[in-house]
N, C-alpha and C positions, 0 to 999 in steps of 0.2 A: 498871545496869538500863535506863533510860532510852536509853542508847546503842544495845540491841539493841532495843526497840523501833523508835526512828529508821532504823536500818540494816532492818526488815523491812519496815514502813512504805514503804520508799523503793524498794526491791528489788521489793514488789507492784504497785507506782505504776509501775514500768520493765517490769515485764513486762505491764500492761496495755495501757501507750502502745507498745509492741512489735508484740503481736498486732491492735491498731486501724489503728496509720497509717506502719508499718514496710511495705516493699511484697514482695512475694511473689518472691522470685528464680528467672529460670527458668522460666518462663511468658511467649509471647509474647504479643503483643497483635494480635489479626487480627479485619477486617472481616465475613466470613463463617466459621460455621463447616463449615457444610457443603462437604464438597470431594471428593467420593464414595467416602469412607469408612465404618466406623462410630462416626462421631463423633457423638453426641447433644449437642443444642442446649438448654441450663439456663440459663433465665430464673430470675431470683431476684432482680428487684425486685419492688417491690410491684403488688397486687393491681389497685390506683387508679390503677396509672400506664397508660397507651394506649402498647399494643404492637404496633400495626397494621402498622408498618414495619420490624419485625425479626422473625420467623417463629421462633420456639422447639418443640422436639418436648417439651419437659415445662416445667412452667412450677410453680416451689415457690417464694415470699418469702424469703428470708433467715430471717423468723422462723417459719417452721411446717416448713425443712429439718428439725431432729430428729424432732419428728413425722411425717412423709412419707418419711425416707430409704429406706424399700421400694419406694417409687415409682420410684426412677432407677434407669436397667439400668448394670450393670457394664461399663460401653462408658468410650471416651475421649472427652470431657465438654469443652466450650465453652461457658464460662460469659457471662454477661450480666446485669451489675450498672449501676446509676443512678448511680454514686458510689465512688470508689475507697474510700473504708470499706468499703462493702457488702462489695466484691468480695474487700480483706481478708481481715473476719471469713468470708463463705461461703467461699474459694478452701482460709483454711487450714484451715478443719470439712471441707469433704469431704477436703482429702487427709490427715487425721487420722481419718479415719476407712474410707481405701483407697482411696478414688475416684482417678480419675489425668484432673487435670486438663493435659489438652494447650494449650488459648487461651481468651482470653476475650475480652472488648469491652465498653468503658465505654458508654452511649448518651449521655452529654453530653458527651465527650470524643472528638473521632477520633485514632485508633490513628497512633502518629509513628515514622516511620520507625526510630530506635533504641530502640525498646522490642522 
């Protein structure tokens, strides 16, 4: 009895650190999103942080996307995360949810050439 606790236990523990800081495959990582397409620009850091230098067309936190997800138009989506979690958790809620995310871009991190 005890064994199949352990063995669940440990199995939910691996699927969490999975979804947190496992990295998204298949998604490049670019500078701008805009490139005169219809690509929409998705801000999803926080609220508090000063976004003066990176121009977003919708701007949802991470934690009020479920809340808001009528707000983003069904377009291909260039996301913009603080923090390679962030971008994790938002990148794989929206594509669980049908969004087709084409790129995104850390704001503390710049984008290196093999990603």
């Amino acid at each position: 009895m005890s064994t199949y606790i352990i063995v669940l236990v440990s199995s939910l523990l691996c699927i969490m650190v999975y979804k947190r800081y496992y990295p998204v495959q298949g998604i490049p990582c670019k500078k701008l999103g805009h490139d005169k397409t219809n690509t929409v620009v998705l801000d999803i850091r926080d609220y508090n942080i000063d976004v003066n230098q990176t121009p977003s067309d919708v701007r949802i936190p991470y934690a009020y996307l479920k809340r808001f997800m009528q707000e983003i138009p069904n377009q291909q989506l260039h996301v913009i995360a603080s923090d390679r979690l962030e971008l994790n958790l938002g990148v794989r809620y929206l594509v669980s949810k049908g969004y087709n995310v084409a790129s995104y871009y850390i704001s503390n991190c710049p984008c290196r050439d093999k990603e």
